[in-house]
TORZA-304035 format. One record per residue: x, y, z negated of N, C-alpha, C in turn. Coordinates in steps of 0.1 Angstrom, whole numbers, padded with zeros to 4 digits, always signed. Each point is the difference from the previous one (the first is absolute). Layout:
XYZXYZXYZ
...
END
This chain:
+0008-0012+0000-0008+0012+0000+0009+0012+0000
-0002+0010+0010+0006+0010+0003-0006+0009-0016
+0013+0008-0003-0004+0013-0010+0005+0012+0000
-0006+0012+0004+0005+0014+0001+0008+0005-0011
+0012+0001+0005+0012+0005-0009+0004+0011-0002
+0007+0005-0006+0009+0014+0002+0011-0006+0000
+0012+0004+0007+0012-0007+0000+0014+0012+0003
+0008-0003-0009+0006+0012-0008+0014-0003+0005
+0008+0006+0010+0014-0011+0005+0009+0012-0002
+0016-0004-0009+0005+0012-0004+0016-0005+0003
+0008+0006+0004+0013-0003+0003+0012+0008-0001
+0011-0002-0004+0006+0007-0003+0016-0008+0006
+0009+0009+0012+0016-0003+0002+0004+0004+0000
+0016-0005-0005+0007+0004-0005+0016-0002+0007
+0009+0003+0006+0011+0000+0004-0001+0001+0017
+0009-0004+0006+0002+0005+0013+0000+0014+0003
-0006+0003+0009+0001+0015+0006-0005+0016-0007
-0012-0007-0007-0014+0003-0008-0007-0009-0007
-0003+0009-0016-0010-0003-0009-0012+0002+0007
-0008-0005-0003-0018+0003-0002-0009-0010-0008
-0012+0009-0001-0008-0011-0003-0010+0005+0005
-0015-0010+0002-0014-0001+0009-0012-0003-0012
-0008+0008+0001-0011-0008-0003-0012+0000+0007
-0006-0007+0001-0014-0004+0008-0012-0004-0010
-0013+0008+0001-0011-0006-0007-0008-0002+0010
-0009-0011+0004-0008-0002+0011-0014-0010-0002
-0006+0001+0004-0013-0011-0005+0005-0008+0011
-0005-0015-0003+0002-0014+0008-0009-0009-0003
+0007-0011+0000-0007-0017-0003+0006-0006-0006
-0008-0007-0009+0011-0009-0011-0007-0015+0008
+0007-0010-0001-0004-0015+0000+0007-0010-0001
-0008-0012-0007+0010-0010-0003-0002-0012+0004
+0011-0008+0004+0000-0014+0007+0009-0008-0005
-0007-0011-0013+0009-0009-0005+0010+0013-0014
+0012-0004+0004+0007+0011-0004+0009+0012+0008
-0006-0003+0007+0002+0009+0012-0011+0020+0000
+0008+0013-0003-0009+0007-0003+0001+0011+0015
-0007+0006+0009-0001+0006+0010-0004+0009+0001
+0008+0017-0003-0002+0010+0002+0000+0006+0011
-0016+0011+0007+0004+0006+0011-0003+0015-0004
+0005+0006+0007-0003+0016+0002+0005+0004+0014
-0004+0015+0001+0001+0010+0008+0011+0010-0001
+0011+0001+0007+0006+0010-0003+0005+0011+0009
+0001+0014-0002-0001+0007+0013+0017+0011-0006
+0006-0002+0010+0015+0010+0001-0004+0009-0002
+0011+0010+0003+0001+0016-0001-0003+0002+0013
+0001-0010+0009-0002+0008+0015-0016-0001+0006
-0004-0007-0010-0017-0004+0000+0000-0013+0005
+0011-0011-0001-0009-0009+0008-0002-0011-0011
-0007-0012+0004-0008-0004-0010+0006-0017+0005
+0006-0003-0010+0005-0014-0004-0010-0009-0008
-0003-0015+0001-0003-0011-0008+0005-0001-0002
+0004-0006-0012+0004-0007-0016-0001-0013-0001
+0007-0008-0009-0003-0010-0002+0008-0004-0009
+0002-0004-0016+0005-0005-0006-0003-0016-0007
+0010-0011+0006-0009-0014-0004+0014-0002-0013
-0008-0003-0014+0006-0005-0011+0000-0012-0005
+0013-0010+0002+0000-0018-0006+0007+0003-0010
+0001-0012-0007+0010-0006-0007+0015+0005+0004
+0010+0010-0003+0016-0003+0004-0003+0007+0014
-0010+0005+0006+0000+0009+0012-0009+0012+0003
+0005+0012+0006-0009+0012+0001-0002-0001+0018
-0007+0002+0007+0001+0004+0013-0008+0013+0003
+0013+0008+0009-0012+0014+0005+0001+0004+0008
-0014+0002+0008+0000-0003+0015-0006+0012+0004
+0006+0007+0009-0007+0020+0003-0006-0005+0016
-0008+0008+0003-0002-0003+0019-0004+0016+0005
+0004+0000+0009-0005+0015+0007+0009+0007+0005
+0004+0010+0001+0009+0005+0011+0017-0003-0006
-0002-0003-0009+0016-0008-0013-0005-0015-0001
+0005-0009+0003-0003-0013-0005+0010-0007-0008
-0002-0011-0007+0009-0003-0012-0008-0009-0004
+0010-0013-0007-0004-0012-0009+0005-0001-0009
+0003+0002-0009+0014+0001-0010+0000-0014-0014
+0010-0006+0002-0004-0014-0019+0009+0011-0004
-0004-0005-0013+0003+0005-0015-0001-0017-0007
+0013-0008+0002+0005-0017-0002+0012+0007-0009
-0011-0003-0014+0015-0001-0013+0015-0009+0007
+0010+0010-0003+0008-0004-0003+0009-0007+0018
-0012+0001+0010+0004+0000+0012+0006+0011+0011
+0006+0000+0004-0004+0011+0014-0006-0001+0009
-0008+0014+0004-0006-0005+0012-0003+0008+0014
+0003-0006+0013+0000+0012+0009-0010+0002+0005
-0002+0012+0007-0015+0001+0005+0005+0013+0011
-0008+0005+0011+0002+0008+0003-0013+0011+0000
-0001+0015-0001-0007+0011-0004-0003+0004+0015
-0011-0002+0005+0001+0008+0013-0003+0018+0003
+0007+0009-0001-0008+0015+0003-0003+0004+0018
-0003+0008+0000-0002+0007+0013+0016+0003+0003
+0008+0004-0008+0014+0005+0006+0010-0021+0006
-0004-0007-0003+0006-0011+0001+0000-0013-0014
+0005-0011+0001+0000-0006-0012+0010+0002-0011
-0002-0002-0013+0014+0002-0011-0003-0020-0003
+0011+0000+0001+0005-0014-0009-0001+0002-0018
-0010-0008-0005+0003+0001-0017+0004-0010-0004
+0004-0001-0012+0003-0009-0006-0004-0001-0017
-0006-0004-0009-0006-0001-0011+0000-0009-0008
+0011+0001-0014+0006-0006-0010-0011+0000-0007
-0008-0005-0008-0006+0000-0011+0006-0005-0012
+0001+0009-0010+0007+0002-0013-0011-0007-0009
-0008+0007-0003-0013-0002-0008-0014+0000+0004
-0007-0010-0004-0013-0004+0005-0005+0002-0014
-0011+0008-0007-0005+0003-0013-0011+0003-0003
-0010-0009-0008-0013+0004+0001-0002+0008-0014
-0010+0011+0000+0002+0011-0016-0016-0008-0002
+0005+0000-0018-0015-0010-0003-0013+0016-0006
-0005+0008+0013-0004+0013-0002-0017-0006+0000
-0005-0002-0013-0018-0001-0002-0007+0007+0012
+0005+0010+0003-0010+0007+0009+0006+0003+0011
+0006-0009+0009+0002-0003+0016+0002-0016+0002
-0007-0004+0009-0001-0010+0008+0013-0006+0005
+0008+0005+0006+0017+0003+0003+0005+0013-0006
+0015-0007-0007+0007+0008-0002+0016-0003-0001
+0002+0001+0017+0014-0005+0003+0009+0009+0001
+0015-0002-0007+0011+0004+0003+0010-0008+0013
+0005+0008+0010+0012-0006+0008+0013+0006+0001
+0009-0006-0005+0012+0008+0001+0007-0007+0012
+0007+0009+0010+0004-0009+0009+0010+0009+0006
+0012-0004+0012+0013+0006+0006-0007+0002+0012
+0001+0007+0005-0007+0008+0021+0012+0000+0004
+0004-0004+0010+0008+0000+0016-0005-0002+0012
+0004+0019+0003-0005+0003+0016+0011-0002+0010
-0003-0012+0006+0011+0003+0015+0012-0012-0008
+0002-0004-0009+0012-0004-0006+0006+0011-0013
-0004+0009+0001+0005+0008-0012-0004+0003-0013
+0002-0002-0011-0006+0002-0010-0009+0015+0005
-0015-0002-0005-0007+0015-0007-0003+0002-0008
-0004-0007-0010-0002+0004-0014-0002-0014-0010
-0004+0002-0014-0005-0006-0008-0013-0002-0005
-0013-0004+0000-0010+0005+0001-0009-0004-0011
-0012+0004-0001-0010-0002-0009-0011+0001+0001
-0012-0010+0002-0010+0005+0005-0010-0009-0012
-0009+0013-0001-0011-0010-0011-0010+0004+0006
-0007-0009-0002-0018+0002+0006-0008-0003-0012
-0012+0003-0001-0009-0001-0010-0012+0004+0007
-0012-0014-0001-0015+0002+0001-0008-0001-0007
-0007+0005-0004-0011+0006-0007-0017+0001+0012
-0006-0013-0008-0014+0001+0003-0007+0007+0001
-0011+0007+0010-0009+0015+0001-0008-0005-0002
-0003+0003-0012-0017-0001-0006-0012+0007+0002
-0008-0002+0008-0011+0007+0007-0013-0003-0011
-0003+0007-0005-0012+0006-0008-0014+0002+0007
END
C-alpha cells in the first residue's frame, strides 16, 4: 500500500575542490515490499527541469535512480565500490561510490531514517567525502 510522505534529503561534502551541503524537502510515496522500502518523488533543478526520483532500500543496500534530462543509478553497497555512470546534457561523468556507513536512527516519528556516509569519484578522481541522510515522515490527512 502506497503512503504519502514528506521526504527530507540533506547532504553535506566535504574535501576536493569544494565544500557544500543540499537539502531537499519534497512530498512523495512511501512503500513496502517484503523488506524492501520504495521511495518516489519529484524533483525540479534550478534550471526548471523536472526529474523522477526513486529511492529502493534493502538490507546492506541503498539504490538511487534520477530520470529526466540528468539520468543516474547509483548503490550505496556497505563497504563495496561501485561504478555507475551520471548522464548530463553536457556529456557522461564516470562515478565511483565507496560506502563507509549504512545507519538506521531509531527516530519514533519517521518511517525512514537513514544515514550514508560514502567516498564520490568523478572521472577517476577523488571529489569528496560525503553524507547524505534522508528522513520520511507520514502525511496525515485529517
Amino acid at each position: 500500500m502506497k503512503k504519502d510522505v514528506l521526504i527530507k534529503i540533506s547532504g553535506l561534502h566535504a574535501g576536493g575542490n569544494e565544500d557544500g551541503d543540499m537539502q531537499l524537502i519534497v512530498n512523495g510515496t512511501y512503500m513496502e515490499n517484503g523488506e524492501k522500502i520504495y521511495l518516489s518523488y519529484d524533483e525540479t533543478d534550478s534550471d526548471g527541469e523536472e526529474h523522477k526520483c526513486r529511492i529502493r532500500i534493502c538490507p546492506g543496500e541503498v539504490v538511487y535512480s534520477k530520470s529526466g534530462i540528468m539520468t543516474t543509478e547509483l548503490y550505496y553497497i556497505l563497504g563495496e565500490p561501485y561504478a555507475s555512470v551520471i548522464s548530463t546534457p553536457y556529456g557522461q561523468l564516470d562515478a565511483e561510490i565507496v560506502t563507509e556507513k549504512m545507519e538506521f536512527g531509531d527516530n519514533p516519528e519517521a518511517m525512514v531514517d537513514l544515514t550514508l556516509d560514502y567516498m564520490l569519484s568523478i572521472n577517476g578522481e577523488f571529489a569528496s567525502n560525503c553524507t547524505l541522510n534522508v528522513l520520511v515522515q507520514e502525511i496525515v490527512r485529517e
